[in-house]
C-alpha positions in Angstrom: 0.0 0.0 0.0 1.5 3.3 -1.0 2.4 5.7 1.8 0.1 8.8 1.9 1.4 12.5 2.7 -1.6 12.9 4.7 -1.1 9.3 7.3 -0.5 10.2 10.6 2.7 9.2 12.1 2.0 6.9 15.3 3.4 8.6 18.4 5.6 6.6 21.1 3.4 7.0 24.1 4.0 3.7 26.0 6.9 3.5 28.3 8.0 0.6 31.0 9.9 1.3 34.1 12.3 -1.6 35.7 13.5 -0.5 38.8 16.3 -3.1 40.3 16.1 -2.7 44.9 17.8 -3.7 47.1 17.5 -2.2 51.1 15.9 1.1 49.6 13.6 1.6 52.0 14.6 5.8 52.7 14.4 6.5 49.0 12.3 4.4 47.1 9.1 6.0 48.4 10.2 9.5 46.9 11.1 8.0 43.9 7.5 6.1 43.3 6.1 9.4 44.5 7.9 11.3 41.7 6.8 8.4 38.9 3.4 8.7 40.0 3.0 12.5 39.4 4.6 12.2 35.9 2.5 14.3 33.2 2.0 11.0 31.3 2.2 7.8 33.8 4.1 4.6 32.4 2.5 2.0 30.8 4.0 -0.6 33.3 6.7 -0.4 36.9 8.3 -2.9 37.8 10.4 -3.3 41.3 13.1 -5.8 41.1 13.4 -6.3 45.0 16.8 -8.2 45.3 16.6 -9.4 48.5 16.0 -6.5 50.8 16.1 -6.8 54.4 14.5 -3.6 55.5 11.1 -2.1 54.7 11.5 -2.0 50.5 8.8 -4.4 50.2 6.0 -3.3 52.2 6.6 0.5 50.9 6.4 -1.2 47.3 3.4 -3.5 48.3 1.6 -0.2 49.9 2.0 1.4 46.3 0.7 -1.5 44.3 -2.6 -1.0 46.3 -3.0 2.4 44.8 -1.4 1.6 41.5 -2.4 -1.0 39.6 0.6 -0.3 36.7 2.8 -1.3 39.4 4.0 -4.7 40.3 6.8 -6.1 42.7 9.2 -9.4 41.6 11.4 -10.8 44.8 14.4 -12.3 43.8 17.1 -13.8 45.7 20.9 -13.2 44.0 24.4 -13.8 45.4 25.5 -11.7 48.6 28.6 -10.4 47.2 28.5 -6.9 45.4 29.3 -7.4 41.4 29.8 -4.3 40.3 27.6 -3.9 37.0 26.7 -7.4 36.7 24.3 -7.8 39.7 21.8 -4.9 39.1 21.6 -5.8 35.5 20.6 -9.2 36.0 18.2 -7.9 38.7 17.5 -5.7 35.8 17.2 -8.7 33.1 15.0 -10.6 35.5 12.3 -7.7 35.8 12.4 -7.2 31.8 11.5 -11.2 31.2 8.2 -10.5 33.0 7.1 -7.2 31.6 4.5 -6.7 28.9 6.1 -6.7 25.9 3.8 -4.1 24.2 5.9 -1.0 25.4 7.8 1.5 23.1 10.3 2.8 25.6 12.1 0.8 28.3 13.8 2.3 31.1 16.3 1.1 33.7 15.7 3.5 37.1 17.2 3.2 40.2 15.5 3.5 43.6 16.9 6.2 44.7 15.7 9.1 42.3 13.8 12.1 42.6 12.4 12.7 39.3 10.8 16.0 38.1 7.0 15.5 36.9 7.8 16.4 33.0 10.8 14.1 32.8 9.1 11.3 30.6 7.2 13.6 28.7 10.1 15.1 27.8 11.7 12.1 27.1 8.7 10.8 24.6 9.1 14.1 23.0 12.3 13.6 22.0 11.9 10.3 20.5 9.1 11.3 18.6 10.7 14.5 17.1 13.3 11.8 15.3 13.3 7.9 14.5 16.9 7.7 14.7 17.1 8.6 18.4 17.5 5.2 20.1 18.3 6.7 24.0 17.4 9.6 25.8 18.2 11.1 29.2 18.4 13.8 32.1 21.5 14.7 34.7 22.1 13.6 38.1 22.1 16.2 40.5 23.7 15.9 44.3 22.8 18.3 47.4 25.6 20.1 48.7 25.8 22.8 51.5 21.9 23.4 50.9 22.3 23.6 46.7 21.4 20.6 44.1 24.7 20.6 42.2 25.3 18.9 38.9 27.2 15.4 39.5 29.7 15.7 36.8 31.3 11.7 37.1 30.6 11.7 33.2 31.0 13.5 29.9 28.0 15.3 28.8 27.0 13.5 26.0 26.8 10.1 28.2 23.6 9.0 30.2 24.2 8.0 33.5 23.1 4.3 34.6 21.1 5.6 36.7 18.5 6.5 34.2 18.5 4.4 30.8 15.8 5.1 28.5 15.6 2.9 25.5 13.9 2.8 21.9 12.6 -0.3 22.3 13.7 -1.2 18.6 17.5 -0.1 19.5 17.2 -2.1 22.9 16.2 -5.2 20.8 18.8 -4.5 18.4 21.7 -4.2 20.5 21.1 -7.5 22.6 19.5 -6.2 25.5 22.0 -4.9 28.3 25.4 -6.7 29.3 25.3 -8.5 33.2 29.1 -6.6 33.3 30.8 -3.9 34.1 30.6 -1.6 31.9 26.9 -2.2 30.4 25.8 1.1 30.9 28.9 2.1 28.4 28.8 -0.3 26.1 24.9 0.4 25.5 25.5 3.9 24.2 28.3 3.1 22.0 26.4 0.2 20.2 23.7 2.6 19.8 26.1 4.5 17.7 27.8 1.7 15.9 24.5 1.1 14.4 23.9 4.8 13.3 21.5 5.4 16.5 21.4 8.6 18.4 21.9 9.2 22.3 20.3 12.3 23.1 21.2 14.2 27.1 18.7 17.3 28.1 20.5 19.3 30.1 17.0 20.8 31.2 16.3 17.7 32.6 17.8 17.2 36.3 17.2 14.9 38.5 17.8 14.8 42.0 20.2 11.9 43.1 19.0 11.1 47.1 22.4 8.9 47.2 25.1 10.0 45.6 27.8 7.6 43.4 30.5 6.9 45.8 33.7 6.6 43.7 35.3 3.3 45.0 38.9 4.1 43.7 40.6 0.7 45.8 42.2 -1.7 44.4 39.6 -4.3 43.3 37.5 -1.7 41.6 40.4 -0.4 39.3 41.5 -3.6 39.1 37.3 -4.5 37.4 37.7 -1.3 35.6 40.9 -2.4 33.7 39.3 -5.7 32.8 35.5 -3.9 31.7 38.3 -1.7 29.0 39.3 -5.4 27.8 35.7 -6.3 27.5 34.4 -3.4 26.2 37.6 -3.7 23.5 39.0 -0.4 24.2 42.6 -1.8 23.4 45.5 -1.1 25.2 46.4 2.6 24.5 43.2 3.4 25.6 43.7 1.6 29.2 46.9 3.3 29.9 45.4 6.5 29.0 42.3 6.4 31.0 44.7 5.2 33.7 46.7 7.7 33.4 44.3 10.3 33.8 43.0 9.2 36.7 46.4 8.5 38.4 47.1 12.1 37.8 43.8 13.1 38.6 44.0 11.3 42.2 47.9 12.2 42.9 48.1 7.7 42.5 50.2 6.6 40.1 50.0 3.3 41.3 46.4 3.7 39.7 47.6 2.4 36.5 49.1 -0.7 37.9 45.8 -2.1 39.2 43.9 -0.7 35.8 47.3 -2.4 33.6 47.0 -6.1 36.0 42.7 -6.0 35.7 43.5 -5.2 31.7 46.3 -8.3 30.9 44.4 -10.5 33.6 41.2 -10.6 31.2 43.1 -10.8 27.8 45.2 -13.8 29.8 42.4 -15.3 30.8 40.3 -14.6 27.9 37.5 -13.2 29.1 34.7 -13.1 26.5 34.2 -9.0 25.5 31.1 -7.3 25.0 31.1 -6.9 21.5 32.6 -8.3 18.1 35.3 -7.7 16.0 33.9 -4.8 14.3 31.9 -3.6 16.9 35.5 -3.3 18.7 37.1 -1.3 15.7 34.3 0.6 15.6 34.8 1.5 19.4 38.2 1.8 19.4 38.4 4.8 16.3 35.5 6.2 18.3 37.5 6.3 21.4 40.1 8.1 19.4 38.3 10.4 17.8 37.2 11.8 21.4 40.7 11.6 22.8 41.4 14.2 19.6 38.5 15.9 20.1 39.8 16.6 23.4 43.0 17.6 22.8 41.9 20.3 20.5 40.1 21.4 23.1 
């Protein structure tokens, strides 16, 4: 059937919420308060509650009674903290059980305070172009009284906090990665496929508990082997070391990002992406690192 000038173009309207928990029982509430006064609610929320011992539950379970878009999956995974990995799969196990007739899907955490046009803002921009594949706000901290912009990223990156996906792009990009890393790698398949990843900067959302940066030696040591995984290459690990050693006064920085980095290519550890996809990220990479420079 021919296309007509005059057909409508059908707007994305429908978007799901999986929100991975675990012990979020002094934020959560204000973060469900902040979804439920949204300008357009979500189709569907989801609470991953990973085995919370506090109140998480019941302050989920009291919602549900007032909400019927809302639902709660307990799940019980491993003690130990996995960077990356363990909220994803919490993450992964919310997504298998959602109604699959969503355009958007978003990864939130529990611990957000979300202004009331945030998704509308977000739908907007995915229906002003087809090619946008994610979309997001900026984390902002109190300090001394004042909501400050926490600037842990680049501009241009959306923060894992708050992943919104096409759900076309989500589909095509394999879903998101149980590793460290995921919430890079996402954006930077986007854009190996010709996808755009679009930040508002009008968008700011208040972050009730902040990112503590872990700078010991098993988290630089994780960090080192996610740049294997993610096929950054080696250059690009020394560098990002680098900066960071010099950053923190630590050049001992480098040696835990340098042993994590040969550990996974001894070991090989399987990577994130394909050959191509790695090429692809690795002149990306480079091109920034220019970009930079120029200044």
């Amino acid at each position: 059937m021919p296309f007509m000038q005059n057909e409508k173009k059908i707007l994305l309207s429908k978007y799901t919420i999986v929100i991975p928990a675990h012990n979020e029982e002094n934020f959560i509430a204000i973060t469900l308060d902040s979804i439920v006064k949204q300008s357009i609610l979500p189709h569907e929320v989801v609470i991953v509650n990973d085995n919370s011992t506090d109140k998480t539950q019941k302050i989920v379970e009291e919602y549900i009674q007032k909400y019927p878009f809302i639902k709660l999956l307990n799940i019980l995974s491993k003690g130990e903290h996995q960077p990356g990995s363990k909220v994803v799969q919490a993450f992964l196990k919310g997504y298998k059980i959602i109604d699959p007739n969503y355009d958007i899907i978003v990864k939130l955490d529990a611990d957000l305070d979300i202004p009331s046009n945030y998704f509308e803002t977000i739908l907007h921009h995915f229906n002003q172009d087809e090619q946008i594949a994610m979309v997001g706000g900026f984390a902002y901290i109190e300090k001394n009284g004042n909501w400050i912009l926490e600037s842990l990223t680049d501009k241009d990156h959306i923060r894992g906090a708050f992943k919104a996906y096409r759900k076309k792009c989500y589909e095509k990009i394999g879903g998101l990665r149980p590793h460290m890393g995921w919430d890079t790698v996402d954006e930077l398949l986007c854009k190996y496929y010709g996808w755009k990843v679009i930040t508002d900067d009008s968008l700011h959302i208040k972050h009730l508990k902040p990112t503590g940066a872990s700078y010991n030696k098993s988290a630089l040591y994780k960090q080192g082997s996610a740049y294997y995984a993610l096929g950054y290459g080696f250059w690009i690990t020394v560098i990002a070391g680098t900066k960071l050693a010099l950053r923190k006064k630590k050049l001992s920085y480098i040696v835990f990002y340098l042993k994590g980095y040969f550990d996974a290519s001894f070991n090989k550890t399987t990577k994130m992406v394909t050959k191509d996809q790695e090429k692809f990220i690795r002149n990306y990479r480079w091109s920034k690192i220019k970009q930079k420079l120029k200044g």
